[in-house]
C-alpha positions in Angstrom: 71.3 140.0 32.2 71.8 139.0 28.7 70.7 142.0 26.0 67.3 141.1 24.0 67.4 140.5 20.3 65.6 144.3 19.4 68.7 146.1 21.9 71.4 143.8 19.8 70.3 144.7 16.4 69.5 148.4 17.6 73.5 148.4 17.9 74.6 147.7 15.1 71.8 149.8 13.5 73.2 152.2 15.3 76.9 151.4 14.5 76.1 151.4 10.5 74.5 155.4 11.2 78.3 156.5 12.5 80.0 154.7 9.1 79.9 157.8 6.3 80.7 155.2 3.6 81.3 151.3 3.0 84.3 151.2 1.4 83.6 148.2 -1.3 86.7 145.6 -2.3 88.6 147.4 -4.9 88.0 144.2 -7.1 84.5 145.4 -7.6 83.5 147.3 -10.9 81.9 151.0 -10.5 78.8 150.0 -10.7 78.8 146.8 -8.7 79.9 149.1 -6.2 77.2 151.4 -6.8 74.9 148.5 -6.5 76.4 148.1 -2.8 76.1 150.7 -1.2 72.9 151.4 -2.4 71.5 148.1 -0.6 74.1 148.6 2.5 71.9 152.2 2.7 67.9 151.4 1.9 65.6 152.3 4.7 63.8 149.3 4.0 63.1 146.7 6.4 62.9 143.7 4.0 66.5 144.7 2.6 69.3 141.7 2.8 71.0 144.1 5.4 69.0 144.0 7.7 67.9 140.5 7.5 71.1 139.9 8.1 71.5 141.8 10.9 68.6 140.4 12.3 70.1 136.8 11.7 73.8 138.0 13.7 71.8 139.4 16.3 70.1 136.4 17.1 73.8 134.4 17.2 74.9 136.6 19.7 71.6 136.8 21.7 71.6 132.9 21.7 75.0 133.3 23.1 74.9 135.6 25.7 71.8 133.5 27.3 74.4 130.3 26.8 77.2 132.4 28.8 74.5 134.0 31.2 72.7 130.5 32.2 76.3 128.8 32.8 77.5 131.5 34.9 74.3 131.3 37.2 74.5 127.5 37.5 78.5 127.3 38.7 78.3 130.7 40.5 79.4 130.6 44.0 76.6 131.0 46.8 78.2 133.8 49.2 76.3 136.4 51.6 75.8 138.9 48.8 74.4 135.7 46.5 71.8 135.1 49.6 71.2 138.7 49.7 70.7 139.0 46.0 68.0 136.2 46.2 66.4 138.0 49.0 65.9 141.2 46.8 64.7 139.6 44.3 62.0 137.4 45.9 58.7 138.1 44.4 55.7 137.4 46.7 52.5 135.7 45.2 55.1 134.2 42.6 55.2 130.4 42.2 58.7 129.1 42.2 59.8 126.5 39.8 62.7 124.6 38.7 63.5 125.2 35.4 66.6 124.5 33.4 68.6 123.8 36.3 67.8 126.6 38.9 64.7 128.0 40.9 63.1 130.4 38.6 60.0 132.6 39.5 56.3 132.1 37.4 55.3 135.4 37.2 51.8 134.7 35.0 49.0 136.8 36.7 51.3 139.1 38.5 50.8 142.6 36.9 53.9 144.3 38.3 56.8 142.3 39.0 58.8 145.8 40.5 56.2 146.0 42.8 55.7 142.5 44.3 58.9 142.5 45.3 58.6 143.3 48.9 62.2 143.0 50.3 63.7 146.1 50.1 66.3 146.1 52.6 68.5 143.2 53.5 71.5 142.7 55.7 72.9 139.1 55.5 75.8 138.0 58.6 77.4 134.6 59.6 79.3 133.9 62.8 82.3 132.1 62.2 83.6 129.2 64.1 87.1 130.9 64.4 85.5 133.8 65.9 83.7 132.0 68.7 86.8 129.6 69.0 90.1 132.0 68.3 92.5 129.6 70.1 91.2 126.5 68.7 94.1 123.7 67.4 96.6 126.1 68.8 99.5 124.3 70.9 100.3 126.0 74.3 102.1 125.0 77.5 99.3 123.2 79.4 97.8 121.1 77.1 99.3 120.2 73.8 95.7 119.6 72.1 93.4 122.1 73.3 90.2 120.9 71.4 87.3 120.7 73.1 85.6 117.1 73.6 83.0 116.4 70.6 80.1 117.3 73.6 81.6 120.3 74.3 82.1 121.4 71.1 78.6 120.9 69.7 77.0 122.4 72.3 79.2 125.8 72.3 79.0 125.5 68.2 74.8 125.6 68.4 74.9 128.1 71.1 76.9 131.0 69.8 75.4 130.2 66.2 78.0 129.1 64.4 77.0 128.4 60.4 73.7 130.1 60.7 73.5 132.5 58.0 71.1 135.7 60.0 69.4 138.0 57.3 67.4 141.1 58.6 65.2 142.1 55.8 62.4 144.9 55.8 60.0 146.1 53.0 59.4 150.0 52.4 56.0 151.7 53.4 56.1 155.9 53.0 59.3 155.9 52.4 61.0 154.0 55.3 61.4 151.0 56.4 59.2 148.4 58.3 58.7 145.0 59.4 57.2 141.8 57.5 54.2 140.5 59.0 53.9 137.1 60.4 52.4 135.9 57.5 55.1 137.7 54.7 58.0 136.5 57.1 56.4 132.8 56.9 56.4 132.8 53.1 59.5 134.2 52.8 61.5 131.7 55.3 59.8 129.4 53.2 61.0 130.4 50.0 65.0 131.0 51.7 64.7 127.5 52.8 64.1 125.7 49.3 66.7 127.7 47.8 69.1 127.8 50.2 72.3 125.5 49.9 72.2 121.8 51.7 73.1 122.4 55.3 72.9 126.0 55.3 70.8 127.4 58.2 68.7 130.4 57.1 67.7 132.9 60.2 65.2 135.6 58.8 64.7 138.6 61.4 62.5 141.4 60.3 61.1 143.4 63.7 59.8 146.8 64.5 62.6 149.1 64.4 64.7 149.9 67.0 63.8 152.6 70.0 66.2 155.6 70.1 66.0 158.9 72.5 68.7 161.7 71.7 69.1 164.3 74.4 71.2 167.6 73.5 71.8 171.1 74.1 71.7 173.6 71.4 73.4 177.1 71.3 71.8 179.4 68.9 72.2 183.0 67.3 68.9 184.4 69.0 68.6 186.6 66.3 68.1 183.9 63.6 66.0 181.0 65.9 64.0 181.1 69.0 65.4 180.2 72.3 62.0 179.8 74.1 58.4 179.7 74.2 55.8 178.6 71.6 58.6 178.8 68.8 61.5 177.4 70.3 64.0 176.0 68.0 62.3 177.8 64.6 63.8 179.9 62.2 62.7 183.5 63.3 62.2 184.2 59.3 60.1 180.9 59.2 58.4 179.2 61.8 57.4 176.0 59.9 61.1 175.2 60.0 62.9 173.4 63.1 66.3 172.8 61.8 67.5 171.0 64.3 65.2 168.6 65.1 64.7 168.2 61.3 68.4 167.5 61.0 68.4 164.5 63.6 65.1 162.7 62.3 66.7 162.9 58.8 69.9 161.5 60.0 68.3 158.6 61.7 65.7 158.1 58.7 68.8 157.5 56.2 71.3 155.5 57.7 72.0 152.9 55.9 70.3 149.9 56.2 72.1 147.8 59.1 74.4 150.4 58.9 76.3 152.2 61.9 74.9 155.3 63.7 77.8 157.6 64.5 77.4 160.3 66.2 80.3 162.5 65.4 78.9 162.8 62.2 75.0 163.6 63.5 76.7 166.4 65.5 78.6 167.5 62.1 75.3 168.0 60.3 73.9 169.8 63.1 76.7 172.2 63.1 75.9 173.2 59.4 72.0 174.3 60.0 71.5 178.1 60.1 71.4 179.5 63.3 73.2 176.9 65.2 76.4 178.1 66.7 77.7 175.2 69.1 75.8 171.8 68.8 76.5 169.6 72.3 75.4 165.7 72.7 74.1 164.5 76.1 72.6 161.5 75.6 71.7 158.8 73.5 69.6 155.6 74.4 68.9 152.9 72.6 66.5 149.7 72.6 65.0 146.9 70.8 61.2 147.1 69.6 60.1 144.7 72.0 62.4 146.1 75.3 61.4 149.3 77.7 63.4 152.1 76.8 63.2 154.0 80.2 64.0 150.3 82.1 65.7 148.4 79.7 67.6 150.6 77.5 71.1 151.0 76.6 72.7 154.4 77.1 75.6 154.3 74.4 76.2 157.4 74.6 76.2 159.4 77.9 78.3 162.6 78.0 77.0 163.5 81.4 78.9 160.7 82.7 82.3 161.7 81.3 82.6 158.1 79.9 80.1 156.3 77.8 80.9 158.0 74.5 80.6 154.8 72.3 82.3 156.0 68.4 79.3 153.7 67.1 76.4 151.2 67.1 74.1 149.4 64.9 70.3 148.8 66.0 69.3 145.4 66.0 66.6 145.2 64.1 68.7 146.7 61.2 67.2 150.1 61.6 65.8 152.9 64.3 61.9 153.8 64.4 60.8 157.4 64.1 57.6 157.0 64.9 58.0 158.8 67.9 54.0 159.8 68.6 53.2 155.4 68.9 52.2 154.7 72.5 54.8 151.7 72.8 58.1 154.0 71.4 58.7 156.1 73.8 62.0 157.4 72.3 62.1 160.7 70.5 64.4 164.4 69.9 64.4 166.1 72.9 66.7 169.6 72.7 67.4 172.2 75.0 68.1 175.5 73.3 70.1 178.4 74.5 71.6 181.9 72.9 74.9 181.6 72.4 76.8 184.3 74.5 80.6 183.6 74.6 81.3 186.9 75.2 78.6 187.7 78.0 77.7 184.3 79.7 79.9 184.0 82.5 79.9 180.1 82.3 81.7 179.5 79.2 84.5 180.6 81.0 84.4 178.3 83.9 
């Protein structure tokens, strides 16, 4: 974004503080030197100087708006261009075409920071050589294995080939939620006019994602409860469950679209006070709109001595805490126990 006139001449004001002396042409007399420096130092706003800065200010600011307008108008329109646009869309703002380029009118609209609704956004594209790997390769059996044009379309529409997918979600208490009908119609909308000619926009924006993490928890008994009323609080401060604290956390700052790993959930457990040995049973995941008990996804299921997936992303882009809503069904469920190595005959098994 090009610098306004006042930032401009505010540096070179600033740059003229640093200089201890202007060193006048050595052709001038004393006292036309004299004369210099006094009107290259005056305070006063209505000096030459400073009309003159004002005057090369303006040169440069007309420049840099030159510069900035011709690198928006041939800049390249790639995923983190759509992305950009998304974060930037301002609802309630008419959009007009100004100077070559969609431009927002932002008259009436007290604050632009806050009309801005998008405040996550994950852009993907499914490539044609990922759906067709082989395709205009020669091998043994048929010397030109492209599809027939039939064929081909078909399989291109179905797996979504070209369509540009963007899961966006705006930011209520601090996390992350979905449009509603109405802000998701406005927005596809405004995507569509803006988009590139043949360029398929798919906005997504759903409740997030269901998640239920199962684990067992071996504790120092002397630091948290094992049992009862206060299981899994601090002994020297009951309004604290570390654990349980540590896993919402974890799950409420993933990155947006971003992968859940949970090597690295089971790292931060490890570091809470009290915990001694931290072990994953089971995680289950599934979209907003799916069962989790009958249609979930266990992807990760250490009971089973195989399903230990290394990652996943949730579909909607991001997992939903809101573990007390009648329709979630996921939540934190631990199991604690004291952790005995030296007593409990089953850690030696």
């Amino acid at each position: 974004m090009a610098r306004t006139i006042a930032e401009i001449q505010q540096e070179i004001l600033d740059q003229k503080a640093k200089e201890g002396q202007f060193d006048a042409l050595q052709i001038l007399t004393p006292n036309e030197k004299q004369t210099l420096e006094s009107e290259l130092t005056s305070t006063s706003k209505t000096s030459i100087w400073r009309l003159w800065v004002y005057i090369v200010a303006t040169a440069i600011w007309m420049h840099e708006k030159i510069v900035e307008r011709n690198a928006l108008l041939s800049r390249p329109h790639t995923l983190a261009w759509y992305r950009e646009q998304a974060l930037n869309y301002i609802a309630g703002a008419d959009l007009i075409w100004k100077d070559g380029y969609f431009q927002f009118d932002t008259t009436g609209i007290p604050s632009i920071e806050e009309a801005k609704i998008i405040n996550h956004c994950a852009i993907s594209e499914r490539l044609f050589s990922d759906v067709f790997p082989n395709d205009g390769q020669q091998n043994e059996t048929n010397n030109n294995p492209t599809q027939d044009t039939e064929s081909l379309i078909r399989e291109y529409y179905y797996n979504q080939v070209g369509i540009v997918t963007m899961k966006v979600a705006k930011r209520i208490n601090g996390l992350p939620k979905a449009l509603t009908t109405q802000e998701r119609t406005i927005f596809q909308a405004y995507m569509n006019q803006i988009k590139d000619a043949g360029t398929q926009i798919r906005v997504v924006s759903t409740t997030g994602d269901k998640i239920r993490i199962r684990l067992e928890v071996y504790v120092d008994p002397l630091i948290m409860y094992t049992d009862g009323d206060n299981e899994g609080r601090l002994v020297k401060d009951l309004s604290r469950k570390p654990v349980e604290e540590t896993i919402k956390n974890y799950i409420e700052t993933l990155e947006f679209n971003g992968a859940f790993v949970p090597t690295f959930l089971i790292d931060q457990i490890q570091k809470q006070e009290g915990v001694r040995l931290p072990v994953l049973r089971t995680i289950k995941i599934a979209p907003y709109n799916r069962d989790l008990d009958t249609s979930g996804v266990d992807v990760y299921n250490d009971t089973d001595g195989v399903k230990e997936t290394a990652f996943f992303v949730p579909t909607s882009g991001y997992f939903n805490t809101d573990f007390e809503a009648d329709d979630n069904k996921g939540g934190i469920i631990v199991t604690y126990f004291p952790y005995n190595l030296q007593t409990d005959p089953s850690f030696n098994l």
